[in-house]
C-alpha positions in Angstrom: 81.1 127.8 92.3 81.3 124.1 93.0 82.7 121.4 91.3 81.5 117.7 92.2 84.2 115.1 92.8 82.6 112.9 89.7 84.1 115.7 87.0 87.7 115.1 88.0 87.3 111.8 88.3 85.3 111.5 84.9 88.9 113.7 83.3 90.9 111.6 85.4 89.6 108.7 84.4 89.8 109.9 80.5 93.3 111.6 80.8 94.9 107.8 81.6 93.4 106.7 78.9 94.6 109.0 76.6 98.1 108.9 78.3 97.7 105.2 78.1 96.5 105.0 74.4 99.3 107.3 73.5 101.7 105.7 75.1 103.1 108.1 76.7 106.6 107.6 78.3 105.7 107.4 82.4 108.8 109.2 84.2 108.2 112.4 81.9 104.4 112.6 82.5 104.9 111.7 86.0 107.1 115.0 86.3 105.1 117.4 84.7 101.7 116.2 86.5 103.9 116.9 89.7 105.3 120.2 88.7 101.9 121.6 87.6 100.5 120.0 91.1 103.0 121.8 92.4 102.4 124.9 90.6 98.7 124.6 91.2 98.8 124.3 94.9 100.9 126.9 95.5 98.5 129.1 94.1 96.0 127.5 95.8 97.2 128.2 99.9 97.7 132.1 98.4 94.1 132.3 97.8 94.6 132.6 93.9 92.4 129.4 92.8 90.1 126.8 94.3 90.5 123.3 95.0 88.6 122.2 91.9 90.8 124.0 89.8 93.7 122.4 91.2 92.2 119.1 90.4 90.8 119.9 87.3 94.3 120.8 86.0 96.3 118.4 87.5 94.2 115.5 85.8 94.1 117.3 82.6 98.0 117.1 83.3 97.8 113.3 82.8 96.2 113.8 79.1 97.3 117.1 78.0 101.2 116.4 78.7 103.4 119.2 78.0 100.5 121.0 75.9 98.8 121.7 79.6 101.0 125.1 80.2 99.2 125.9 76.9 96.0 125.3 78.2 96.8 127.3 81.4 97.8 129.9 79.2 95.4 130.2 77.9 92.4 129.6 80.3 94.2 132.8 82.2 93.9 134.8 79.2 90.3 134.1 78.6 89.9 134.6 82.5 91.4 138.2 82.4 88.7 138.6 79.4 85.8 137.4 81.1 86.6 139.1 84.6 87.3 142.6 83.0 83.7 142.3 81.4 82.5 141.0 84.6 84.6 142.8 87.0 81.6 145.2 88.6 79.0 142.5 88.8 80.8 140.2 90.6 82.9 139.9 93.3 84.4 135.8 92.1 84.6 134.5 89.4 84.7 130.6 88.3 87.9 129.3 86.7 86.6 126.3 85.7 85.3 127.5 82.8 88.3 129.2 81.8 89.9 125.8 81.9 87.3 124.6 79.5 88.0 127.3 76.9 91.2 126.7 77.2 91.4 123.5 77.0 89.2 123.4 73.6 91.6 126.7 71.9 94.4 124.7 72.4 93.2 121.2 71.0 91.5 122.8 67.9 94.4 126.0 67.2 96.8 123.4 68.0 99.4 125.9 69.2 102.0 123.2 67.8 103.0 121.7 70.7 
C-alpha cells in the first residue's frame, strides 16, 4: 500500500504537458488543482485517504481539469464496489487503484464533460 514518489512525478510530469498542449487557460486550472488539493487534504488529516492519493489526484488535477471530480466520482464508486466484495478479507484497502479505473471510465465513457 505504497506508492513511490516517481508515479506522481511521472503524472505530474505528463498532466503539464497535456495542460500545456491543450492550452489550457492558467488562472482556471490553477483554481481547481487548489480546490481539489484542498478537498483532498482535508480528507487526508481525517484519516479518509493516504498521502499518495492526495498526490495522485492533485496531479491528475493539472491534466484532467474540470473532468477530475468525474474521475473522483467515479474512482469512489468503483471503491465502494471493490471494498463491499472485499470488506471481510481485509481490513484497508488501496485507492490508488480506484483512481486508475476511474480515471480510464471517464476518458473512454466520456461522461461529456
Amino acid at each position: 500500500m505504497e506508492v513511490k514518489d516517481a508515479y506522481p512525478l511521472t503524472l505530474l510530469f505528463l498532466s503539464v504537458m497535456r495542460a500545456w498542449v491543450g492550452q489550457t487557460a492558467l488562472w482556471p486550472l490553477v483554481l481547481n488543482v487548489s480546490l481539489v488539493f484542498a478537498v483532498l487534504y482535508l480528507f487526508w488529516r481525517n484519516g479518509g485517504i493516504g498521502g499518495a492519493d492526495v498526490k495522485i489526484l492533485t496531479t491528475l488535477a493539472i491534466g484532467e481539469g474540470v473532468r477530475i471530480w468525474v474521475v473522483l466520482l467515479v474512482a469512489c464508486v468503483v471503491f465502494v464496489l471493490y471494498s463491499l466484495a472485499l470488506r471481510k478479507t481485509r481490513q484497508e484497502l488501496p485507492f490508488v487503484p480506484a483512481i486508475f479505473v476511474g480515471a480510464l471510465l471517464s476518458r473512454f465513457l466520456d461522461f461529456g464533460i
